[in-house]
DRENVEXLO-575805 format. One line per 3 residues: number of its first residue (from 0); their letters; for each residue y, x, z of C-alpha. Coordinates in nm, 4 decimals, always signed. Example, Ala and Ser with C-alpha at 12.3 -4.5 7.8 and 13.67 -1.06 7.14 Angstrom:
<sites>
0	AS	-0.4500:+1.2300:+0.7800; -0.1060:+1.3670:+0.7140;
</sites>
This chain:
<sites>
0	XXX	-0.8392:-0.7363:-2.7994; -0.5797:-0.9194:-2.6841; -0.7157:-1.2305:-2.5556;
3	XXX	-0.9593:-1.0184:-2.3394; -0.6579:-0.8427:-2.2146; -0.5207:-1.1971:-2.1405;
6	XXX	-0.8444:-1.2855:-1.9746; -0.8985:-0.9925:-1.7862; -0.5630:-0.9970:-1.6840;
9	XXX	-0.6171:-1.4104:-1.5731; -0.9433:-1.3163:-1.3435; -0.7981:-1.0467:-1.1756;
12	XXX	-0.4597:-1.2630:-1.0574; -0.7633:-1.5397:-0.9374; -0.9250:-1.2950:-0.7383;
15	XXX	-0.6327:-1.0998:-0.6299; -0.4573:-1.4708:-0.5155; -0.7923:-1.5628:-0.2969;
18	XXX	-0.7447:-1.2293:-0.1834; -0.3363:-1.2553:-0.0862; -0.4522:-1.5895:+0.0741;
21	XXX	-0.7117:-1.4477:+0.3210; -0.4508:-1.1513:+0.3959; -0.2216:-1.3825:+0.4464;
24	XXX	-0.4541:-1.5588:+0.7312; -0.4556:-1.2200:+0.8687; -0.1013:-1.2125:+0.9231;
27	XXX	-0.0590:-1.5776:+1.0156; -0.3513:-1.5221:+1.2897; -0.2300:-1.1775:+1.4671;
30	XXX	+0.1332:-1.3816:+1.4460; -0.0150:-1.6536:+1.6498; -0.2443:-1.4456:+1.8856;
33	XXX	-0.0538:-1.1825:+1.9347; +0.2188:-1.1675:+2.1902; +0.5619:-1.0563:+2.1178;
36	XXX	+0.5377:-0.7597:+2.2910; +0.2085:-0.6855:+2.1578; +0.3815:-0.7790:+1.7876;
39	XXX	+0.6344:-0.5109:+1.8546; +0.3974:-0.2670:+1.9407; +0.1809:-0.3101:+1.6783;
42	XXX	+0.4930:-0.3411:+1.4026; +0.5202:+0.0246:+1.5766; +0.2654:+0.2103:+1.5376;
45	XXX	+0.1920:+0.0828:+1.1817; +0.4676:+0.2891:+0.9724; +0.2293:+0.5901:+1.1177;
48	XXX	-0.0859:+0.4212:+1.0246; +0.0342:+0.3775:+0.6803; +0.1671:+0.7477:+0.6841;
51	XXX	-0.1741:+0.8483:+0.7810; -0.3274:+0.6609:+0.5349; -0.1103:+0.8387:+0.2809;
54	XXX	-0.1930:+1.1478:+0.4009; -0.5796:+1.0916:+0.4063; -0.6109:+0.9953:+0.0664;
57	XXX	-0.3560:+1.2017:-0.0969; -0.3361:+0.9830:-0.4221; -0.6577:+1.1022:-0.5296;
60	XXX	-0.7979:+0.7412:-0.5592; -0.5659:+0.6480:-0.8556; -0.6245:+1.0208:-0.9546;
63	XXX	-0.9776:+0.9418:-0.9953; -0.9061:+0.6591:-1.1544; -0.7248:+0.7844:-1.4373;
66	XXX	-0.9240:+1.1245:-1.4979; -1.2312:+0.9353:-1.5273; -1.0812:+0.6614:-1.7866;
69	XXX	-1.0497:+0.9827:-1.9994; -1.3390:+1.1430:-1.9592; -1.7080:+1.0235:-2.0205;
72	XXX	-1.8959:+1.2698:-1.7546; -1.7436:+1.0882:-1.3985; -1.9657:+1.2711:-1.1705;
75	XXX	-1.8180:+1.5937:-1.1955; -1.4792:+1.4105:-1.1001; -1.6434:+1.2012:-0.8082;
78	XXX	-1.7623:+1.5876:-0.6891; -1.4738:+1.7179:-0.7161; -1.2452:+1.4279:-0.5543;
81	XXX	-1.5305:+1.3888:-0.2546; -1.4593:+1.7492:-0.1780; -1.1227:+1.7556:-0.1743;
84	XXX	-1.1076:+1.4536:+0.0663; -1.3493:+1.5973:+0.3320; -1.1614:+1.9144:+0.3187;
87	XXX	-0.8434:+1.6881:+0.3582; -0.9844:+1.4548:+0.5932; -1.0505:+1.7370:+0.8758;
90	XXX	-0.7130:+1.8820:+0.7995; -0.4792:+1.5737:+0.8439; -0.7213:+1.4467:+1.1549;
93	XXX	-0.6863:+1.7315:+1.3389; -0.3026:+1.7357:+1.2757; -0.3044:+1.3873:+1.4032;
96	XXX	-0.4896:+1.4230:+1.7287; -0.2393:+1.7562:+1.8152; +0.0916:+1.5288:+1.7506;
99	XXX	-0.0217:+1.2068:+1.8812; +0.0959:+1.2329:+2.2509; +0.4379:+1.4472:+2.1710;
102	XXX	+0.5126:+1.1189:+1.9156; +0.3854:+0.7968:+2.1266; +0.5586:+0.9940:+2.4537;
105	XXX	+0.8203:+1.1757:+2.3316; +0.9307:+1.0059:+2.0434; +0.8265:+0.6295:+2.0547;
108	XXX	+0.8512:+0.6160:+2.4244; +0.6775:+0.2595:+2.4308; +0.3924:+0.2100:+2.6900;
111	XXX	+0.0674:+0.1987:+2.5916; +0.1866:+0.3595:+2.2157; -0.0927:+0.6573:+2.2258;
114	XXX	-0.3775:+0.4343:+2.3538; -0.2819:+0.2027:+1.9873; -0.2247:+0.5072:+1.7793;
117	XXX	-0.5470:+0.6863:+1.8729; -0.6840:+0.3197:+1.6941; -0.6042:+0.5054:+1.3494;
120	XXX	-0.8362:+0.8062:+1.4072; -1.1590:+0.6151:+1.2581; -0.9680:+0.4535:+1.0137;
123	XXX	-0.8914:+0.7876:+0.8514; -1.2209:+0.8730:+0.6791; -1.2682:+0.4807:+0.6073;
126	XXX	-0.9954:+0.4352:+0.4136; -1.0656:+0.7508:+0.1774; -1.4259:+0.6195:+0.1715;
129	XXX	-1.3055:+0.2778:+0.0525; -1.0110:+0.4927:-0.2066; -1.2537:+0.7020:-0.3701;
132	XXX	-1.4909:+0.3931:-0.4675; -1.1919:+0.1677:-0.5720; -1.0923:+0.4847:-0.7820;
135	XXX	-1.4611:+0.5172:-0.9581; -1.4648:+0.2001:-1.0288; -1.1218:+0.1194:-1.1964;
138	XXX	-1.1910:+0.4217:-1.3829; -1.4984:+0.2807:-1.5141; -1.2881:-0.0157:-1.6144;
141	XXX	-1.5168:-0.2508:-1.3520; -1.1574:-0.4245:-1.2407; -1.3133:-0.7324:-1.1338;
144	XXX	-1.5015:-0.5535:-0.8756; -1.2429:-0.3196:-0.7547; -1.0276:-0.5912:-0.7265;
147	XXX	-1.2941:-0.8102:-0.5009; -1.3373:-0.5818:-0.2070; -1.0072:-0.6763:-0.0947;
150	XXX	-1.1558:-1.0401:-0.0512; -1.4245:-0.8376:+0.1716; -1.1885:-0.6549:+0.3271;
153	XXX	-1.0338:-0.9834:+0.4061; -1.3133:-1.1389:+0.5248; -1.4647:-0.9016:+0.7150;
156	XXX	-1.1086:-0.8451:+0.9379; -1.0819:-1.2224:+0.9775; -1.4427:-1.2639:+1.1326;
159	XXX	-1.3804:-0.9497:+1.3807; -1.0558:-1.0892:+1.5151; -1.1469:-1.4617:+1.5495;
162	XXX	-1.4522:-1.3097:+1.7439; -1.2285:-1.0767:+1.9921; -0.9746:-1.2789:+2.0281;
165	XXX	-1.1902:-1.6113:+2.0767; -1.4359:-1.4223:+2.3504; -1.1707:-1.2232:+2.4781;
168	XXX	-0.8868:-1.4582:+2.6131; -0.7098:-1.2706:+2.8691; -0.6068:-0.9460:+2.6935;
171	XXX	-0.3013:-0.7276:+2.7909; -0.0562:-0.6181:+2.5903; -0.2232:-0.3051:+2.4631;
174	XXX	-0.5400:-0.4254:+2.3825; -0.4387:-0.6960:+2.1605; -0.2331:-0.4048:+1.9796;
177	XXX	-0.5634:-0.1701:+1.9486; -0.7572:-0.4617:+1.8560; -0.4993:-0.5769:+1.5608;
180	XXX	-0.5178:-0.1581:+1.4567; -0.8718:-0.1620:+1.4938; -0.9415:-0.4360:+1.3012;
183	XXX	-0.7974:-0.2628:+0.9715; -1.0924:-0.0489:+1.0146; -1.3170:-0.3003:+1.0267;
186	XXX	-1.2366:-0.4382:+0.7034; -1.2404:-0.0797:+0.4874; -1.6178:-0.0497:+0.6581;
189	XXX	-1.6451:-0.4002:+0.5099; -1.5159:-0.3264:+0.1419; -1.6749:-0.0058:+0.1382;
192	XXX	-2.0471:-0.1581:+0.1715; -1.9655:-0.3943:-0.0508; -1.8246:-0.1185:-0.3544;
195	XXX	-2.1258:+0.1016:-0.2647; -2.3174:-0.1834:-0.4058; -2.1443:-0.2392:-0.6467;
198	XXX	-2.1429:+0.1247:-0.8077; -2.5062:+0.1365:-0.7593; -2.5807:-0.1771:-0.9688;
201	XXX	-2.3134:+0.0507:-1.2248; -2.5155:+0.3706:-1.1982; -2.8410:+0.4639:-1.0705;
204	XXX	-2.7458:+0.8001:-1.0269; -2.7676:+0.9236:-0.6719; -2.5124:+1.1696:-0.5208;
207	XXX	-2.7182:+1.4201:-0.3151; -2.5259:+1.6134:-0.0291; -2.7292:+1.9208:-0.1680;
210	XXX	-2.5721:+1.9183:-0.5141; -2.2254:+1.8189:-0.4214; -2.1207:+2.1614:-0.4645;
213	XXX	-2.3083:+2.2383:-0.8313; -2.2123:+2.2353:-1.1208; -1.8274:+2.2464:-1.0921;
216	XXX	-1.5306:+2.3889:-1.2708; -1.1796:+2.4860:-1.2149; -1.0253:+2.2622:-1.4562;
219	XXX	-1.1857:+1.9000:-1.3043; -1.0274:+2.0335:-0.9815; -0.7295:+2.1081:-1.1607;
222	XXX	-0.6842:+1.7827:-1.3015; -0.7481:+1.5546:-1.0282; -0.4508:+1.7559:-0.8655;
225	XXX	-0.2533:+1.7554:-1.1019; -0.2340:+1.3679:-1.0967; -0.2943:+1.3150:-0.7219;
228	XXX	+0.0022:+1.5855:-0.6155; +0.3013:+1.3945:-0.7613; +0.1215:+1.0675:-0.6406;
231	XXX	+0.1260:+1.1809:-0.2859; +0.4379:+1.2951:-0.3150; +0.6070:+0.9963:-0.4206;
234	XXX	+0.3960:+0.7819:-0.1759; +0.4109:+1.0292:+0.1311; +0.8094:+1.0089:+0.0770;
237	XXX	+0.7596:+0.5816:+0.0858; +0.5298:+0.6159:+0.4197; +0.7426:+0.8897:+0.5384;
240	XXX	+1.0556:+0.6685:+0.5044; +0.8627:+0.3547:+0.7036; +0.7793:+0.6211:+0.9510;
243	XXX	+1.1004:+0.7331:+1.0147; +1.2613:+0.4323:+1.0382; +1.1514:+0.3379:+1.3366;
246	XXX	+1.2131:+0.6469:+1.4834; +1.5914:+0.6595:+1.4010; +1.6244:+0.3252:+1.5580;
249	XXX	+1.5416:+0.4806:+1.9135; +1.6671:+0.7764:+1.8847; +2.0469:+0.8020:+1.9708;
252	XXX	+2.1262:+0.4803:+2.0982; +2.1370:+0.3281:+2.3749; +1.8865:+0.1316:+2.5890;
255	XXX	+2.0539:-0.2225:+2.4794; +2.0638:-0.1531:+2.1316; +1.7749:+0.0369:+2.0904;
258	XXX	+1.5478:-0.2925:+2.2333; +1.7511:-0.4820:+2.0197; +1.6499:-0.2736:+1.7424;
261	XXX	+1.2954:-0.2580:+1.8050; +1.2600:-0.6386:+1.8603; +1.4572:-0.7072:+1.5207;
264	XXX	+1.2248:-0.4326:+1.3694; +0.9162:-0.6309:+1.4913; +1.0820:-0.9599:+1.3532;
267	XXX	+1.1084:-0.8623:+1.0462; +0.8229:-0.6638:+0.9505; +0.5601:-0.8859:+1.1567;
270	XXX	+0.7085:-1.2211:+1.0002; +0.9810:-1.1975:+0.6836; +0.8665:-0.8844:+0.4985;
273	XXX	+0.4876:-1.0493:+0.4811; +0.6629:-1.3333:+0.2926; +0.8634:-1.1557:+0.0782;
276	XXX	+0.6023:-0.9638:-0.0432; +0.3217:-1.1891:-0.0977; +0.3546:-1.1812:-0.4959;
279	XXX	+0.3333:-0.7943:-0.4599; -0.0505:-0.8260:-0.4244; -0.0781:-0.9427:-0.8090;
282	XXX	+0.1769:-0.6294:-0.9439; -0.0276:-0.3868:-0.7728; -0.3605:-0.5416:-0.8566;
285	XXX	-0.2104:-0.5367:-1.2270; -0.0844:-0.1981:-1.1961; -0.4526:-0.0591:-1.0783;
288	XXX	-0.5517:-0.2466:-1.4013; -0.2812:-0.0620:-1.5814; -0.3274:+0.3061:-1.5125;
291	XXX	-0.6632:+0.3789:-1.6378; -0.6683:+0.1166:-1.9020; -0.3035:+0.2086:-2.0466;
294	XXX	-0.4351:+0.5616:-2.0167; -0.7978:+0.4959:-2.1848; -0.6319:+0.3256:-2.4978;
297	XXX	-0.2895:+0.5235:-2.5597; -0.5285:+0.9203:-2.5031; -0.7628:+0.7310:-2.8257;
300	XXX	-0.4231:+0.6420:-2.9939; -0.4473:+0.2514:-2.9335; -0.1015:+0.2976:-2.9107;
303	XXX	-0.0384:-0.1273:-3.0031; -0.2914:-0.2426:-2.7574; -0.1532:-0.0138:-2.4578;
306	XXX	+0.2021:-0.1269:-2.5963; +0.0590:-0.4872:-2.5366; -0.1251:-0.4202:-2.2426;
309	XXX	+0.2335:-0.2909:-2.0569; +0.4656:-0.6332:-2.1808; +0.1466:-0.8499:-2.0670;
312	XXX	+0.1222:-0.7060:-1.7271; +0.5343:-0.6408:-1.6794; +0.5981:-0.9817:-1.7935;
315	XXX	+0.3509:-1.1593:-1.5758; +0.4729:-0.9725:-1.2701; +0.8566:-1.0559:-1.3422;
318	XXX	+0.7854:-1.3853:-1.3672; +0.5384:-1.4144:-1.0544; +0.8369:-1.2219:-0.8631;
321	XXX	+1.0913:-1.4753:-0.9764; +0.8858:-1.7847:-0.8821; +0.8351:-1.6410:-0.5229;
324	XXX	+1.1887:-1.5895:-0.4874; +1.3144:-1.9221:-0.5677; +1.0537:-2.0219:-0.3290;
327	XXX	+1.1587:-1.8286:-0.0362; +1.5620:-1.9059:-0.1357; +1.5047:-2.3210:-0.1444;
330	XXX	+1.2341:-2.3300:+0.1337; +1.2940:-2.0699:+0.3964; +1.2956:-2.2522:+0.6937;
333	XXX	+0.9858:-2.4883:+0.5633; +0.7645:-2.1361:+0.5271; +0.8865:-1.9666:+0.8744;
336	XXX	+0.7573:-2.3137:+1.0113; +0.4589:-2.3545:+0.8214; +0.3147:-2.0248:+0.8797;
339	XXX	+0.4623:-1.8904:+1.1978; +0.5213:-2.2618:+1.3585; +0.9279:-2.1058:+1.4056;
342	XXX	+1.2211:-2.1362:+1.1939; +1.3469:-1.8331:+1.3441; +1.4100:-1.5616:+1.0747;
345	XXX	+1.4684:-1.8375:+0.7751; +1.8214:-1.6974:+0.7098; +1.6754:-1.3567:+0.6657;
348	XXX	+1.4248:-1.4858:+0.4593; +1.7068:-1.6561:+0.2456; +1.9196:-1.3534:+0.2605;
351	XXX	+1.6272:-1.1524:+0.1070; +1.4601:-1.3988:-0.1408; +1.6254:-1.2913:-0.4472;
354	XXX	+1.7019:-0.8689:-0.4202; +1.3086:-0.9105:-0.3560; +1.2645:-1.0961:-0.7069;
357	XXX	+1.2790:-0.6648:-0.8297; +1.0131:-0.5359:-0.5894; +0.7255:-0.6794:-0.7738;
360	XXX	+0.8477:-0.4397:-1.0522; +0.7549:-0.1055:-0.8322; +0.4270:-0.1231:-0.8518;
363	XXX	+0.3709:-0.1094:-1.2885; +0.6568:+0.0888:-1.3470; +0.5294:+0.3504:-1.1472;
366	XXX	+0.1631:+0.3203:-1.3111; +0.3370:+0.3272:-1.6194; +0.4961:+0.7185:-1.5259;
369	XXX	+0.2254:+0.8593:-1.4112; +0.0382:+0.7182:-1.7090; +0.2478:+0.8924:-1.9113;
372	XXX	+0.2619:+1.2032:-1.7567; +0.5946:+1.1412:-1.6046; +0.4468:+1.1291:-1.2344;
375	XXX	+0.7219:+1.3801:-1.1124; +0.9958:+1.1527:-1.2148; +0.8389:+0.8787:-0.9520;
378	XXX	+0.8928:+1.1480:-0.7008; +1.2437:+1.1590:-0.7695; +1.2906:+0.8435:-0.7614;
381	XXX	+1.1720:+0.7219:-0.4506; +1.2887:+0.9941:-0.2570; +1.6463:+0.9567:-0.3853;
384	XXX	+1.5906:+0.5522:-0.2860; +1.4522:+0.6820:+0.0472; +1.7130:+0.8999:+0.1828;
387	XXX	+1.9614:+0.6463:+0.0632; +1.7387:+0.3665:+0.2707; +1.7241:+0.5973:+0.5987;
390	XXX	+2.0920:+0.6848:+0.5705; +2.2074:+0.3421:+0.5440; +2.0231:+0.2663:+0.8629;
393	XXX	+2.1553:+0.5655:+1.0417; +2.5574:+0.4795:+0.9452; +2.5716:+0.1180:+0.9551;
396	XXX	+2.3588:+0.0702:+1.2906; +2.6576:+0.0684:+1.5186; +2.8297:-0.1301:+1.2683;
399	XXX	+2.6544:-0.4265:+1.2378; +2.3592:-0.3249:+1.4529; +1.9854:-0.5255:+1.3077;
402	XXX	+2.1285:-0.6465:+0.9960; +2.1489:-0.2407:+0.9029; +1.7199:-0.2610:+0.8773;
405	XXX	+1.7448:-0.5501:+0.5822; +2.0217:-0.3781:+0.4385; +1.8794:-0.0262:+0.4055;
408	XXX	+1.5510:-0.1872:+0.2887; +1.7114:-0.3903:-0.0344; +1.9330:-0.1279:-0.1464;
411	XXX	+1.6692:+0.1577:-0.1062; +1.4194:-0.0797:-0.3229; +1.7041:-0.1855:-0.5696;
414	XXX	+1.8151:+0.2184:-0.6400; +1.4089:+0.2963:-0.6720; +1.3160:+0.0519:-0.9205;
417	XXX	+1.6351:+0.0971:-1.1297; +1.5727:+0.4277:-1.1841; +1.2085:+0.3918:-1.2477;
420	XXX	+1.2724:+0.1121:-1.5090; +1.5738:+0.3784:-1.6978; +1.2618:+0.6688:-1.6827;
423	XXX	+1.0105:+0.4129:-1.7940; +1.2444:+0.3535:-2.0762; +1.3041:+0.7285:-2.1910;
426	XXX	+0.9129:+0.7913:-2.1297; +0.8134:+0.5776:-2.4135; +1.1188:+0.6390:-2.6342;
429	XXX	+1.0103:+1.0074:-2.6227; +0.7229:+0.9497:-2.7095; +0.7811:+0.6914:-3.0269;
432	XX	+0.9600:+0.9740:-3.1192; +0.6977:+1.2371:-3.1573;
</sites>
């Protein structure tokens, strides 16, 4: 059992790193097509995209995921999930269409803002699409699968851009920004053709519209919200924090600092932040691995193996996180150059390296709550890291002006994964104990 933990745990880092690598290319090619004013924009409008995102699939994914894992009838929980979402979808949608010129107008105040933000609209029912199917499948424990799509997703966002942007030459500012937002889109449609496949060749059941609304009960609906609520809630507060950051840096200032703001914002979400993240696309391919398979073994009292399965996973990721931060510390300026052809931003990158060593820890910790029925506790804890994020952007802005956005960022992360590794902790003591 535990060498096919090992192994699974091996093929889904392989796929996961071929996957990093073409998201990577992603960045690296909107970094070098994309204008800086079209950066800027973009950097923008994407804490709302990811807010919307949020919204639309309302945790429901990993919901299904873990519901499933325990059950052996999944189509009643694929019924009930694909009903929630629709009902969802139209909900948030129509909420987003009604706010959309108040914030790009009002709020944002950047030219051409609504014209990128209406870009999301399509992506909405794509990315629950692409959700529910990674959810089915990591519940049915096809990892390798679920994991793959993101290669697709990849790929398919690569081709579109190097098409636009090779037949299109003389963009403006704007559309290079809806492009870049559209193309997201693009690569769910692309994933999600390639998981329909792949749960086909799993089942050969088909879901007819007709008898999407047969044969369900209260308590399927009940459960699937009763994981999916405290996940939403914990990752609508994380969205809702990248969404209002870039709203408290124009609001309240003035016109010098808040341009200043906004092109530091750009800066270091367009080019440092996809650095010091990379590794985080192995923790939170591990810690899709780790919710319904921690789950399937510790409900069936395989309490060694799920014991196991947790130090495997934790251990790889703290070591994976380590190793990328000595990279980033010792070759800063040699990555901002390689990738971005600039140096520009290598001190931040320094300045960041090791505080980010503890990010790649997020990702399992929380699995590991809301595998053990601690989900509310993730809540907490990300809010309370949140608030304590925005704040220190709000106070220290006229202080030491940019540097406030790196500073709010590490100590926000830092408080959140302290106080998920202390509940982690008193989760499974509590339960040794009974």
């Amino acid at each position: 059992m535990k060498k096919a933990i090992v192994t699974s745990t091996i093929y889904l880092i392989i796929v996961s790193i071929i996957a990093k690598a073409l998201s990577f290319l992603v960045r690296i090619l909107l970094a070098r097509s994309l204008s800086a004013d079209a950066m800027s924009l973009y950097s923008l409008a994407s804490p709302t995209m990811v807010f919307e995102i949020t919204l639309a699939q309302m945790g429901i994914p990993s919901a299904l995921s873990k519901v499933i894992a325990q059950k052996n009838n999944a189509a009643n929980v694929m019924k009930t999930s694909i009903i929630i979402s629709i009902i969802n979808n139209l909900i948030v949608t129509a909420l987003f269409l009604l706010i959309l010129p108040f914030l790009s107008n009002r709020i944002l105040k950047q030219d051409g803002m609504e014209a990128v933000l209406f870009t999301i609209v399509p992506l909405i029912p794509m990315v629950t699409c692409s959700g529910l199917l990674k959810g089915y499948l990591f519940g049915k424990q096809c990892h390798l699968s679920a994991t793959a799509c993101q290669i697709i997703e990849e790929s398919t966002r690569i081709l579109f851009l190097l098409f636009v942007f090779t037949n299109h030459t003389s963009l403006d500012v704007v559309d290079m920004a809806k492009i870049a937002m559209f193309s997201v889109t693009v690569g769910e449609i692309g994933s999600s053709l390639f998981m329909l496949v792949a749960v086909k060749k799993k089942t050969r059941r088909k879901l007819e519209f007709g008898r999407l609304f047969t044969n369900l009960h209260r308590n399927t609906f009940d459960e699937v919200l009763s994981v999916s609520i405290p996940m939403t809630g914990s990752r609508l507060i994380g969205s809702l924090t990248y969404f209002l950051e870039p709203i408290i840096m124009v609001i309240g200032w003035n016109a010098c600092l808040s341009t200043e703001m906004v092109s530091a914002y750009g800066h270091l979400n367009g080019y440092v932040l996809p650095i010091l993240t990379m590794p985080s696309f192995i923790t939170i391919t591990l810690s899709n691995f780790l919710l319904p398979s921690f789950t399937y073994h510790y409900t069936r009292n395989h309490h060694k193996t799920a014991a196991k399965l947790f130090t495997v996973i934790i251990s790889t990721c703290l070591l994976i996180g380590i190793g990328c931060s000595f990279l980033c510390f010792q070759y800063s300026e040699t990555l901002m150059e390689l990738f971005y052809h600039t140096t520009s931003g290598a001190d931040l990158l320094r300045m960041l390296a090791w505080p980010f060593a503890f990010y790649v820890l997020q990702p399992p910790l929380s699995s590991m709550l809301h595998a053990l029925s601690y989900s509310k506790r993730t809540v907490f804890d990300t809010c309370f890291g949140s608030v304590v994020r925005l704040l220190c952007v709000w106070f220290l802005t006229p202080m030491v002006h940019a540097y406030s956005l790196p500073i709010g960022l590490t100590v926000g992360m830092i408080i959140t994964t302290f106080f998920h590794a202390c509940n982690v902790w008193w989760a499974m003591h509590t339960h040794e104990n009974h």
